[in-house]
C-alpha positions as CSV (number, residue, x, y, z in Angstrom):
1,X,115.9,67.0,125.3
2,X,115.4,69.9,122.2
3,X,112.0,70.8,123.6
4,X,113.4,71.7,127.2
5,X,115.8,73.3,125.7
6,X,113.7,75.6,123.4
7,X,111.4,76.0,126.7
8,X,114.3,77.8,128.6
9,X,115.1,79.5,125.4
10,X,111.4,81.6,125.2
11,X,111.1,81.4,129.1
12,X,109.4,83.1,130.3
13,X,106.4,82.7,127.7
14,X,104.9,79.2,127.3
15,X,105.5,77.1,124.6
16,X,102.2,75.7,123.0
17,X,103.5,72.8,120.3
18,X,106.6,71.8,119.1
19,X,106.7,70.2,115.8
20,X,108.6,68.5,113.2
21,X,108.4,70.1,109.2
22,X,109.9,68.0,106.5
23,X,110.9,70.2,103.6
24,X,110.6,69.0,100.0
25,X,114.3,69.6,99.5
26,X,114.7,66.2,102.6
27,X,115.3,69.1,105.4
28,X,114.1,69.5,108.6
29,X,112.4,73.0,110.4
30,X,111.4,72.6,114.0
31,X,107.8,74.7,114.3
32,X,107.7,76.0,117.9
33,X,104.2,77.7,118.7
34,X,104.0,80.2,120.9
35,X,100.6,81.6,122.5
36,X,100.1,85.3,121.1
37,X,99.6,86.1,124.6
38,X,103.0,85.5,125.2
39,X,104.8,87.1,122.6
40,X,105.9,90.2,124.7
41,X,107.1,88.3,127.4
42,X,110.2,86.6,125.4
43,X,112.9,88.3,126.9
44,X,115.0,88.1,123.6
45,X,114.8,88.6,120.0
46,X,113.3,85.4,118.0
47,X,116.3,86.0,115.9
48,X,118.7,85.7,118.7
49,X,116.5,82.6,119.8
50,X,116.9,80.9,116.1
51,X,120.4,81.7,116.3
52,X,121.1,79.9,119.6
53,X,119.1,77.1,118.5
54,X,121.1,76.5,115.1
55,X,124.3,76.5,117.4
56,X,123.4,74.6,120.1
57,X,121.5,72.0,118.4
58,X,121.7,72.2,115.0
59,X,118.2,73.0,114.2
60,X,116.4,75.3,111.9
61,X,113.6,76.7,113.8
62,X,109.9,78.4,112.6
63,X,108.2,80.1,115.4
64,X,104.5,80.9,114.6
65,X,102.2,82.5,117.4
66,X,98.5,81.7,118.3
67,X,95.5,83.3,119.2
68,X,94.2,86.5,120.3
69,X,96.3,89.5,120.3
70,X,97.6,90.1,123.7
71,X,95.2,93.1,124.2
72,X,92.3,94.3,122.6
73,X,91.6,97.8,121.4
74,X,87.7,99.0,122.8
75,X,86.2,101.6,120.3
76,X,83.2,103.0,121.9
């Protein structure tokens, strides 16, 4: 199953959505959403993760994250 897959690929960070894009050229993207949150705990480069995922399944992938920055900056 390509989710499950795409789940062990940004383990340990949580996937939020996984969609489908149609392209106007009749290609295919998979959108994986990621929660901003997150984002420093993907233990390898989204690169490397697109990479793996266009060899081992033969997918095109557009990761997008969500939300809040993981932290906050306080002036005061």
């Amino acid at each position: 199953d390509k989710r499950r897959l795409l789940e062990e690929l940004f383990s340990p960070a949580a996937i939020l959505t996984v969609n489908t894009l149609w392209l106007p050229d009749g290609s295919t993207e998979t959108k994986v959403v990621i929660s901003r949150r997150d984002a420093r705990r993907i233990p390898i480069s989204i690169k490397t993760i697109k990479d793996l995922a266009k060899s081992l399944m033969n997918i095109s992938l557009r990761v997008e994250f969500e939300g809040p920055p993981a932290y906050k900056t306080v002036r005061g």
